[in-house]
C-alpha positions in Angstrom: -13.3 5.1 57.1 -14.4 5.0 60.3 -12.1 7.5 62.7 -12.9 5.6 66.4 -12.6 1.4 64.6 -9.2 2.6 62.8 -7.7 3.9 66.0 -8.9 1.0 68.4 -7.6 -1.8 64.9 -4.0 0.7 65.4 -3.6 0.2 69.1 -4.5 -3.6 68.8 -2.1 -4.0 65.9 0.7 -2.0 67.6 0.5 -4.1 70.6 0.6 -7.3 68.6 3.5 -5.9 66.9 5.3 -4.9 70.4 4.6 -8.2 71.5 6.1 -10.4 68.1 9.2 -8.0 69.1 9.4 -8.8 72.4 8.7 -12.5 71.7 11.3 -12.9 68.9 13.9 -12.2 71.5 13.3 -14.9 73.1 13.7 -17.3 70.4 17.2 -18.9 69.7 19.7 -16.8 67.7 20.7 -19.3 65.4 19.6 -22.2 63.3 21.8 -25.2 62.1 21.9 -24.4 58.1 21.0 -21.3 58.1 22.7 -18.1 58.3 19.5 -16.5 59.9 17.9 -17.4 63.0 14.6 -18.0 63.6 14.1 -14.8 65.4 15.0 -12.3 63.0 11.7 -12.7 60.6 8.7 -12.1 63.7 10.6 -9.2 64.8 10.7 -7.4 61.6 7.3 -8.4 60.9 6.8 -6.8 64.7 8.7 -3.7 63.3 6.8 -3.0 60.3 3.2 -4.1 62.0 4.3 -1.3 65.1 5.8 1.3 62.4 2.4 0.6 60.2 -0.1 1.1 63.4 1.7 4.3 64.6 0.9 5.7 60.7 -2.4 4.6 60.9 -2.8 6.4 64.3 -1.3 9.4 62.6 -3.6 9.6 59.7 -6.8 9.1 61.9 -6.2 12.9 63.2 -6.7 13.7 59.6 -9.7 12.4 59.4 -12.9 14.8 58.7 -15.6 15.1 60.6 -17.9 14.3 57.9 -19.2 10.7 57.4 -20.6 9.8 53.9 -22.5 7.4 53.2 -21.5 3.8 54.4 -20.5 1.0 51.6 -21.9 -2.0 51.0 -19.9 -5.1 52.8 -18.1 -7.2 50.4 -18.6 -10.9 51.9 -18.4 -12.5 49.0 -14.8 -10.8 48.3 -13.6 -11.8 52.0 -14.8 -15.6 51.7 -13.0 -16.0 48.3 -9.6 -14.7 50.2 -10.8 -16.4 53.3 -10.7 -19.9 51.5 -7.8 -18.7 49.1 -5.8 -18.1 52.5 -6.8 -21.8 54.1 -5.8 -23.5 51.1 -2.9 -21.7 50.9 -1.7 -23.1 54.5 -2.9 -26.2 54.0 -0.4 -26.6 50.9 2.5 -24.3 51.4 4.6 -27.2 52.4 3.6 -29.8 49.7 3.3 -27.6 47.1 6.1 -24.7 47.9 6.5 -21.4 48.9 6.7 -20.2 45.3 3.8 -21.4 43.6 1.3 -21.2 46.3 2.5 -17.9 47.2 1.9 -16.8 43.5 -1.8 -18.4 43.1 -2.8 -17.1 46.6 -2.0 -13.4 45.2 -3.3 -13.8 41.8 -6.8 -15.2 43.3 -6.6 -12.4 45.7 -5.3 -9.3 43.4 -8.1 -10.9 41.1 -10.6 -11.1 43.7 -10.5 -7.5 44.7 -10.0 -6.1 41.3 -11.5 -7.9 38.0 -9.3 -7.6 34.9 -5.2 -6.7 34.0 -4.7 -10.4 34.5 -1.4 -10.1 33.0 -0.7 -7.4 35.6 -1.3 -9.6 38.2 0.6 -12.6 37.0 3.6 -10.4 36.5 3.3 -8.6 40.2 2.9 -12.3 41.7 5.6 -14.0 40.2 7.6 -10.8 40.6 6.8 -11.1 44.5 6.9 -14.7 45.3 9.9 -15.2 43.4 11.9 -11.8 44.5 11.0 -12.9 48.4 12.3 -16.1 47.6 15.1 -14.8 45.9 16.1 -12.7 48.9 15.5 -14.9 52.0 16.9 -18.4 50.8 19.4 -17.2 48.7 20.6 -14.0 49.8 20.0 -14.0 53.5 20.5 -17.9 53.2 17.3 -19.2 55.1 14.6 -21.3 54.4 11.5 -22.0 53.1 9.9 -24.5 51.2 10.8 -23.9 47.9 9.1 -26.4 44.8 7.9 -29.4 45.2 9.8 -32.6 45.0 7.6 -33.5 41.6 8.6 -30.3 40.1 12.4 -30.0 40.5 
């Protein structure tokens, strides 16, 4: 952890979250089919990015003085989510929100951490299908959900 990078990555982040805030309010207030408008998903992403930088600036004041000794960089780990991530925009509309949504955080839970595959099935289907779950059909907005071969 490095004390001065975390703080500097905080203020960024929190001005990137101001700034989706900001922006959202700008955008319309409804959408034709859908009970939410368009502007209510960047701002909570802005809330929760500003709520998660002013935490991270927090814990930096906790941090000891004391550096240990640095760790390897993990390339290999941030290419594999790198090109998990690029395929997963390229075919989040053809393929759906659901399923690509689940292989991106298998390959990535994998990725990080070898083993409890089962684990990691169950937390991505868990995930992918809850957030579907509660945007399209609770809060009634959309996303694309399976593909037109699978339904």
């Amino acid at each position: 952890m490095n004390k001065t990078a975390d703080r500097i990555a905080a203020v960024a982040f929190l001005a990137v979250g101001a700034l989706f805030m900001v922006e959202s309010l700008r955008i319309s207030k409804s959408a034709y089919g859908s009970a939410v408008g368009p502007n209510v998903f960047p701002f909570l992403l802005g809330l929760v990015l500003v709520f998660l930088s002013i935490k991270l600036l927090f814990e930096t004041r906790n941090y000891s003085g004391a550096t240990g000794e640095k760790l390897p960089r993990q390339y290999k780990k941030f290419l594999v989510i790198f090109i998990a991530a690029i395929f997963y925009a390229a075919l989040l509309e053809t393929v759906g929100y659901v399923i690509t949504t689940f292989l991106f955080l298998v390959i990535g839970f994998q990725t990080m951490e070898k083993g409890a595959l089962w684990k990691s099935i169950a937390i991505a289907a868990g995930f992918s299908l809850g957030v579907y779950g509660l945007y399209v059909k609770l809060l009634q907005g959309t996303l694309p959900s399976w593909p037109i071969w699978f339904q």
